[in-house]
N, C-alpha and C positions, 0 to 999 in steps of 0.2 A: 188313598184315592185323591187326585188332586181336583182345585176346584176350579168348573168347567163353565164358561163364557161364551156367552150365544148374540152373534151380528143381528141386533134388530134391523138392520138394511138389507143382507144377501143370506143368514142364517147358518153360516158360517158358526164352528163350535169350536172355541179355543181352550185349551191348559191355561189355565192362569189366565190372570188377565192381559192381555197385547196392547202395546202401544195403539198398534193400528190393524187393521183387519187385514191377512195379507190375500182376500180374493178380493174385496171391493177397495179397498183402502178409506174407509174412514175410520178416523179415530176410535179413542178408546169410549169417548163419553156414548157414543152408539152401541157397546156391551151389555147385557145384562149376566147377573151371576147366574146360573140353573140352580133349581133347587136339586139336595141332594136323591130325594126322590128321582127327577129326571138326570141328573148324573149317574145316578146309577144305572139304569134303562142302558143310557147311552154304552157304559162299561162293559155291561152284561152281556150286552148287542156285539161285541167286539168279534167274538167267537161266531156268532151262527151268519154276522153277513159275511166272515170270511171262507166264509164255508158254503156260502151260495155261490159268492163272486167266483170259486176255485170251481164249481159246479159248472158255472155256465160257461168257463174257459175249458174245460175240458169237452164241453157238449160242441162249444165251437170247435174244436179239432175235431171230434167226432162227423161232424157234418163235412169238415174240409177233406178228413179222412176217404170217408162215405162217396163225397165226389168224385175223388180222385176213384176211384173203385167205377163210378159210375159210369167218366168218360172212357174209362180201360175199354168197356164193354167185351170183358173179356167170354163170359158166357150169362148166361138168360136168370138163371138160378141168384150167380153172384149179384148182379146188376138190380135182382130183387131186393136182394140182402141188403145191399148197400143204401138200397134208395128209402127201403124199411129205417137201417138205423138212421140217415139222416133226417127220416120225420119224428121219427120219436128223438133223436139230440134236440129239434127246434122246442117239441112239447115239453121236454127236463127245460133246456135254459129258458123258455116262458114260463115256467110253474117257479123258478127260483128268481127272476125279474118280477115279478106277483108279488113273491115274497119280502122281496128287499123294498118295493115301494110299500108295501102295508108295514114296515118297518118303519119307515121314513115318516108317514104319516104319523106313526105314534111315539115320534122323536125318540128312534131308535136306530140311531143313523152313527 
């Protein structure tokens, strides 16, 4: 695991230490090292926010999908169907957007 550097200005988390921060760009003396207790968080986190983020791109198709169903209005039944799953996609990608910010807050980002 390598060691993990955190922008006291924008919060930015780099590998190693960086010359310069590359979202705000100030220097390196603005880094601090994370302790490896929060390195590791960070690590561990790697897996389940890419498993949200994959979550809520597919919830967004769902809903784009759903639409497109919607404006067909091809019959009564379907146009329910559709308009059902695109409220429940909005509910999945808000319940994993939930998630990834209570992630964030516990420098699990």
């Amino acid at each position: 695991m390598k060691k993990l550097f955190k922008c006291t200005v924008c919060g930015y988390v780099s590998e190693g230490a960086p010359v310069k921060c590359p979202k705000c760009g100030v220097d390196e003396n603005k880094f601090e090292e994370l302790s490896s207790e929060a390195s590791e968080k960070i690590y561990r986190s790697n897996k389940s926010n890419d498993i949200h983020i994959e979550i809520i791109a597919l919830a967004e198709k769902i809903a784009f999908l759903s639409q497109e169903g919607i404006d067909d209005n091809l019959d009564p039944k379907c146009v329910s169907a559709f308009t059902q799953a695109k409220n429940e996609a909005w509910t999945i990608k808000q319940r994993s957007k939930a998630e990834l910010a209570g992630h964030m807050s516990l420098g699990k980002w």
